[in-house]
Residue, then its C-alpha position, 0 to 999 in steps of 0.5 A: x246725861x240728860x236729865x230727863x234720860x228715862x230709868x227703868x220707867x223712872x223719871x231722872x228729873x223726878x229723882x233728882x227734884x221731885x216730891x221728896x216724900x212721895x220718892x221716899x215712900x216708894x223707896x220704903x214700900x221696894x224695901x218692905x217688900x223685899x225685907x219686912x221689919x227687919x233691919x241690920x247690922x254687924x257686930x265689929x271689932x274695927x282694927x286700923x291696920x296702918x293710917x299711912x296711905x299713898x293718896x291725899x284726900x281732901x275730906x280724910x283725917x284717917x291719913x297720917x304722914x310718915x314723919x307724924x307720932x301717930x302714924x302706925x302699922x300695928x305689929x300682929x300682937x297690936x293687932x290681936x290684942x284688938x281682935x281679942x277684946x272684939x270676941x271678948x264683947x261678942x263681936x262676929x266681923x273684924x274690919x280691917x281698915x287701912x290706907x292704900x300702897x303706902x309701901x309704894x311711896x314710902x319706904x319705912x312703910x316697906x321697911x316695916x313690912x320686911x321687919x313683919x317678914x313680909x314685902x306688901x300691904x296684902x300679903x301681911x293683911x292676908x298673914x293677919x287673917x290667917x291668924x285671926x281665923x287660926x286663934x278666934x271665930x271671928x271673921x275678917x273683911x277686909x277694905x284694903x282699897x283697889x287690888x288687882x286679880x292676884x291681890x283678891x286672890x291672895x285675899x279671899x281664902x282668908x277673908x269672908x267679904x271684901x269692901x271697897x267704896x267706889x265713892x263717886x264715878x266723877x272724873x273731876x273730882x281727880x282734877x286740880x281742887x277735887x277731893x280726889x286730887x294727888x290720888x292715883x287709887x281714886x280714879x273712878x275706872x281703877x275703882x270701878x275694875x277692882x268691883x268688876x274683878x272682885x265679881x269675876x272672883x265671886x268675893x262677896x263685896x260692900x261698895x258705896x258712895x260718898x255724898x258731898x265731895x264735889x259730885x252733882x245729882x247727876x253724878x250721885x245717879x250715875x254711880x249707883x247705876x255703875x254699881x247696879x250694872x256690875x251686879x247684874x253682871x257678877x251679883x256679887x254686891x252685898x251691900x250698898x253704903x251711902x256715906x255723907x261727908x263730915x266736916x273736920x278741923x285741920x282737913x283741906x275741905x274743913x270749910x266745906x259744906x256737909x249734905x243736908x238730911x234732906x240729901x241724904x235721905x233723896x240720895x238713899x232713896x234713890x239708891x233704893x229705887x234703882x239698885x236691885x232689891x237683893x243689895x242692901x241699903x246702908x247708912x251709918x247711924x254715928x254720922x247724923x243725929x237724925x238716923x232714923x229717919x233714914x229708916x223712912x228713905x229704905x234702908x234696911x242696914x246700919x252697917x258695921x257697929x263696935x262695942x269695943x273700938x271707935x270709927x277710925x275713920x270718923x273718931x269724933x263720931x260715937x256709935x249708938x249703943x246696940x241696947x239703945x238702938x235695939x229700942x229704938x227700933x222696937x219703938x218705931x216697929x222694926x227689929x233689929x238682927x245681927x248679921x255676919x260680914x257676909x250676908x246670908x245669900x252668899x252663905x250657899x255652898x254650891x255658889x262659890x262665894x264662900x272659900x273652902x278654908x272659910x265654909x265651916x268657920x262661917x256657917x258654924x256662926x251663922x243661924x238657920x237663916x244666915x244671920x249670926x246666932x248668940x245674938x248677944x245684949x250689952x247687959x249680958x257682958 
């Protein structure tokens, strides 16, 4: 796209080069309006259903082969041993995070699966959280990767939001020395038709981005206009992630450059600038040591946060303690609230976002404003 290509009134030069400042306080007055002081976040028991995936990701140090003693696909007593310890420290969202099809490559990932009495990836995370919903008054959200209709289907009577990243909208990152390179579920328009058809659904849905793997300015603009244009359709989309890739040890882009702050903070304000009020803007707090200053680009989210597990995904990354940040927020005058997994204007009954055998587990946890009710202290547990 041109440059200079008009959005909404908005400039596309000035996005992607002018005064970082003054795009930042643009950004910050859209999300005052829209949320005031007050700034989010989920309390999560993160449950790493299986690490073996059929894609290769050049930045991924989630992803274990077959053949390698720490791969897994935790059994149901793993798995609710985990939840447990999640509703034991106050934890209202359990995220189940696993690779994609890897039963469609490997076999003793199937094998596995029919020992579980279970022939898909799918059908033994939607037998996890029926159990999780039937024993615990936690709620599941599921980033299972791309799924077709009768995936979603199977999924969202059991589950109370779904999640994807779209991660970029570039096609060259597929090719040949792209980080999306050997995998067949990062195909920008396969990613994009999961988002579509989770709005048909009406599945409450958390997509995002992923800075620093080889994308332009352009194609940073151009993914969150996707991403907007789909919510316009549907107005299905919660949240907004901007992630910002990290450096590992033993990973293809080990050498790779991470973005700056300066990066991330024009990427959240552009997000910010463009996406519809109502999507919230995330960005996670463990992956800069200069968080808060993204509070100054528009977000008004921190995403996911455990008191019990890691971040699988990024396991040399703490989370902040919620105590600490809740202080952290009062110093810079914000207040910090727990949220569910799905957020509260999707709580309506009469909008069918919500399905029937989640209505009640859901709205018993939730606050008259749709926020998580007990919003619990560390130096209560």
């Amino acid at each position: 796209m041109n440059n200079i290509k008009k959005l909404n009134n908005i400039d596309r030069s000035f996005l992607i080069s002018g005064d970082l400042n003054s795009l930042m306080k643009q950004a910050k007055k859209i999300r005052d309006k829209s949320y005031g002081n007050k700034i989010t976040y989920s309390r999560k028991v993160f449950v790493p259903l299986t690490n073996i995936c059929r894609n290769q990701c050049g930045y991924c140090t989630f992803v274990k082969n077959p053949n390698s003693p720490s791969a897994k696909v935790l059994n149901p007593e793993q798995v609710m041993e985990i939840v447990s310890k999640g509703e034991k420290y106050g934890c209202k969202e359990v995220l189940f995070s696993l690779g994609e099809k890897p039963e469609l490559k490997y076999l003793s990932v199937l094998d596995k699966l029919r020992s579980f009495g279970h022939s898909s990836l799918v059908d033994y995370l939607s037998s996890m959280c029926q159990i999780v919903n039937k024993e615990t008054n936690l709620l599941p959200h599921t980033n299972i990767g791309t799924l077709n209709k009768k995936e979603i289907d199977i999924l969202k009577p059991v589950t109370a939001s779904m999640g994807m990243m779209l991660e970029t909208t570039s096609n060259k990152i597929i090719k040949k020395g792209g980080a999306h390179y050997k995998c067949p579920d990062k195909v920008p328009s396969i990613r994009i038709r999961t988002i579509e058809t989770a709005g048909e659904l009406k599945v409450p849905f958390t997509t995002g981005i992923l800075i620093g793997i080889g994308e332009t300015w352009d194609d940073r603009i151009n993914s969150i206009l996707k991403i907007n244009d789909i919510h316009k359709k549907y107005g299905h989309i919660q949240e907004v992630i901007i992630q910002n890739f990290r450096a590992k040890i033993g990973i293809p882009m080990q050498n790779s450059p991470e973005p700056s702050l300066d990066e991330m903070l024009r990427t959240i304000a552009i997000s910010r600038i463009i996406l519809e009020p109502e999507i919230s803007i995330q960005a996670p707090p463990n992956l800069s040591n200069q968080f808060l200053k993204y509070l100054d680009a528009g977000i008004n989210d921190w995403g996911g946060i455990s008191p019990v597990t890691i971040d699988h995904i990024n396991p040399e990354r703490e989370w902040p303690q919620i105590d600490k940040l809740n202080k952290l927020m009062k110093d810079k005058g914000y207040k910090l609230r727990e949220r569910l997994t799905i957020y509260p204007k999707f709580q309506k009954v009469n909008k069918n976002f919500m399905s029937a055998n989640m209505v009640n587990k859901i709205l018993n946890i939730a606050d008259n404003h749709g926020l998580a009710i007990n919003q619990i202290s560390e130096e209560l547990l």
